[in-house]
MARGU-628767 format. One record per residue: x, y, z of N, C-alpha, C, CB in turn. Coordinates in steps of 0.02 Angstrom, whole numbers, padded with zeros to 5 digits, always signed. Glycine has a CB too. Layout:
N
XYZXYZXYZXYZ ...
This chain:
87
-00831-00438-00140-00869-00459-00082-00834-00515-00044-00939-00480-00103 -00816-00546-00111-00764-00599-00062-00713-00603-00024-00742-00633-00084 -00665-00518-00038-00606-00507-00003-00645-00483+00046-00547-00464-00030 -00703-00442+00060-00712-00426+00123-00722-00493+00187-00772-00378+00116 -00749-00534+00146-00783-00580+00201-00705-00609+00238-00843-00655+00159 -00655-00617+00183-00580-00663+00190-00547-00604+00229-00528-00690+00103 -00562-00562+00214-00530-00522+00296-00572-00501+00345-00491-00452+00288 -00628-00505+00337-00647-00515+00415-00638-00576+00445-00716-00503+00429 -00623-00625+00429-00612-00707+00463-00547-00692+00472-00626-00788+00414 -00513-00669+00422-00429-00637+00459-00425-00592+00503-00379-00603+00414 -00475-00555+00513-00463-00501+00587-00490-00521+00637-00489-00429+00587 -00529-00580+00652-00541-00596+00691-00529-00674+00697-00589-00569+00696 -00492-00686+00682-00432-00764+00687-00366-00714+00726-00395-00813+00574 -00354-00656+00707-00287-00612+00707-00306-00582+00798-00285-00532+00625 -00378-00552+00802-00366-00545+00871-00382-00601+00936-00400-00489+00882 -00402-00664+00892-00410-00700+00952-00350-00726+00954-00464-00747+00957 -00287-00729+00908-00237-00761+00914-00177-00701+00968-00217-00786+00832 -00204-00647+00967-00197-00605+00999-00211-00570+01082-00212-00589+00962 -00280-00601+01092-00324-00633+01160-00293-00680+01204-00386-00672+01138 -00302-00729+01158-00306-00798+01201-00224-00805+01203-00355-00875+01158 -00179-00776+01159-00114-00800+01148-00082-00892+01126-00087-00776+01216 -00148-00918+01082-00121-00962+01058-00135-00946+00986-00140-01023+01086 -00121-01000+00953-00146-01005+00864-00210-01035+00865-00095-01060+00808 -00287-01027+00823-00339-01065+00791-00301-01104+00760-00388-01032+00750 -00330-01188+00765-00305-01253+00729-00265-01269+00742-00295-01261+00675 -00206-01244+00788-00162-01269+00796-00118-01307+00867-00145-01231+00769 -00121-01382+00882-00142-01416+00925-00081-01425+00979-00171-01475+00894 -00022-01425+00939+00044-01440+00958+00112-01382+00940+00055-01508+00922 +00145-01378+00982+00184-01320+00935+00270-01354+00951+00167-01214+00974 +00299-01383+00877+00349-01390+00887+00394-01356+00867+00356-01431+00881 +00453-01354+00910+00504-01309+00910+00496-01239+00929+00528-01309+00853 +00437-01232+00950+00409-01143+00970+00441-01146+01065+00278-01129+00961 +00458-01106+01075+00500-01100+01134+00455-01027+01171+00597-01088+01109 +00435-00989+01141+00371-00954+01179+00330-00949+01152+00370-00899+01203 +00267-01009+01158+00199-01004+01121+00169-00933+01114+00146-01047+01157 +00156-00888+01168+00127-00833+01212+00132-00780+01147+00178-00810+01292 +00227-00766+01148+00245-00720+01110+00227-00731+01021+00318-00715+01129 +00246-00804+01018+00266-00834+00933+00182-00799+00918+00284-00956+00914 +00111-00836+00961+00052-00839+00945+00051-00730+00929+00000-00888+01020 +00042-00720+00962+00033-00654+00968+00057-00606+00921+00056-00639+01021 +00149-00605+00898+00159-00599+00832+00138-00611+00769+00189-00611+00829 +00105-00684+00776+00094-00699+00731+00000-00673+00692+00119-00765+00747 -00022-00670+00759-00092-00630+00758-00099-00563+00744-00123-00632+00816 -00040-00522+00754-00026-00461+00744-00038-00438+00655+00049-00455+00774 +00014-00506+00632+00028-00501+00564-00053-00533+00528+00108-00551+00544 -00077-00563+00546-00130-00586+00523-00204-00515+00530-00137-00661+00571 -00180-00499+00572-00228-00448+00592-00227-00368+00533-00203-00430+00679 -00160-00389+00547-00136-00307+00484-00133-00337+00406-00028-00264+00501 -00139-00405+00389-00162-00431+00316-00212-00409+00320-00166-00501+00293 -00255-00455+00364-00341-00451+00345-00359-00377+00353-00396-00502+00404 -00348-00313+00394-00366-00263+00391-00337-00221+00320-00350-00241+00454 -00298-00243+00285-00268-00229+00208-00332-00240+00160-00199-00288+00184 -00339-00314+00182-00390-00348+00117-00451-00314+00117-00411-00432+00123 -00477-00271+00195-00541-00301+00178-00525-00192+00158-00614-00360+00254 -00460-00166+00164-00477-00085+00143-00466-00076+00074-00430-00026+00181 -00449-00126+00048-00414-00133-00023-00489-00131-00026-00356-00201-00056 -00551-00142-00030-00621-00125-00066-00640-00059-00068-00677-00156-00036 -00625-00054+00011-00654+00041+00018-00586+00068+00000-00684+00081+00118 -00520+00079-00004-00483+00121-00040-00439+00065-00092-00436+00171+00014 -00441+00101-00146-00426+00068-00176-00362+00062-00199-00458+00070-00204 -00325+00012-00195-00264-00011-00174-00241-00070-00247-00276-00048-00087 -00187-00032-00271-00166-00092-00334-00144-00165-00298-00086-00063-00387 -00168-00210-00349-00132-00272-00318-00060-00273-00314-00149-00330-00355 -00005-00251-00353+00046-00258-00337+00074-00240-00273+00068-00240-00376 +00041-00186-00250+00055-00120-00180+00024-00167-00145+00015-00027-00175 -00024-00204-00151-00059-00246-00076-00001-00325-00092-00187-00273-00085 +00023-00354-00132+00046-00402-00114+00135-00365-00091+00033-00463-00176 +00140-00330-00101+00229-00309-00053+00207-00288-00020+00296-00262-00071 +00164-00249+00013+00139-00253+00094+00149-00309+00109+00068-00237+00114 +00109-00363+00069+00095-00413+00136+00160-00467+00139+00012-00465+00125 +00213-00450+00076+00270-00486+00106+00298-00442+00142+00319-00516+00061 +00304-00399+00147+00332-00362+00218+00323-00383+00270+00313-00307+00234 +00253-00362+00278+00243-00384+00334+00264-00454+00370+00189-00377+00332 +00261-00505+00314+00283-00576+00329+00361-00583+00347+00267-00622+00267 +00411-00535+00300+00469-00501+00318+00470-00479+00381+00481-00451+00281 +00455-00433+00399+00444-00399+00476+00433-00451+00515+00380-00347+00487 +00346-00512+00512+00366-00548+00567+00433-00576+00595+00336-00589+00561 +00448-00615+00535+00501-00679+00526+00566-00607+00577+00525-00717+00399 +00577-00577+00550+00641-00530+00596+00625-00537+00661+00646-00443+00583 +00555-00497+00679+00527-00499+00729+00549-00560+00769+00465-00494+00714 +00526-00636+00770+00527-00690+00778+00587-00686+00802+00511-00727+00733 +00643-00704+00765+00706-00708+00757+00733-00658+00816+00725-00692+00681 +00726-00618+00823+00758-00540+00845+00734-00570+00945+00690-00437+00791 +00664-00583+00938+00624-00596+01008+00627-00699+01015+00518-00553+00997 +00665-00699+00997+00680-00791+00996+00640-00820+01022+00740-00823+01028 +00565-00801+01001+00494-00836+00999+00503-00895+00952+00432-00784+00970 +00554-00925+00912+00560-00969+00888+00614-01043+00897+00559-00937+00847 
């Protein structure tokens, strides 16, 4: 019950960071050279965790298979980033 609730606050932290194109909590951004893009990637990836966590209840998904997803995905951003010099 608890992974569902921790990814719905991640899918919807993931599309407002996705919306609005900034980060929740976060006030200042140093060294980020396109807030717009960095925010948006980064909501992307937050968005496709929390939609993991909360299917890992309704299908059921080993923990090992849900944690290398989600370094992938963290893999994928960081390229991403790098590749679109949102950083």
């Amino acid at each position: 019950m608890a992974g569902v609730m921790i990814g719905t606050i991640m899918c919807i932290l993931g599309l407002y960071s996705l919306i609005k194109g900034k980060l929740p909590f976060i006030k200042k951004y140093d060294g980020v050279k396109k807030i717009n893009l960095h925010s948006r990637i980064e909501g992307t990836a937050v968005l496709l965790v929390g939609t993991m966590v909360v299917f890992q209840h309704i299908i059921p998904i080993k923990t090992v298979i849900l944690m290398i997803s989600i370094l992938l995905i963290c893999i994928l951003t960081l390229i991403l980033e790098i590749v679109l010099k949102a950083i």
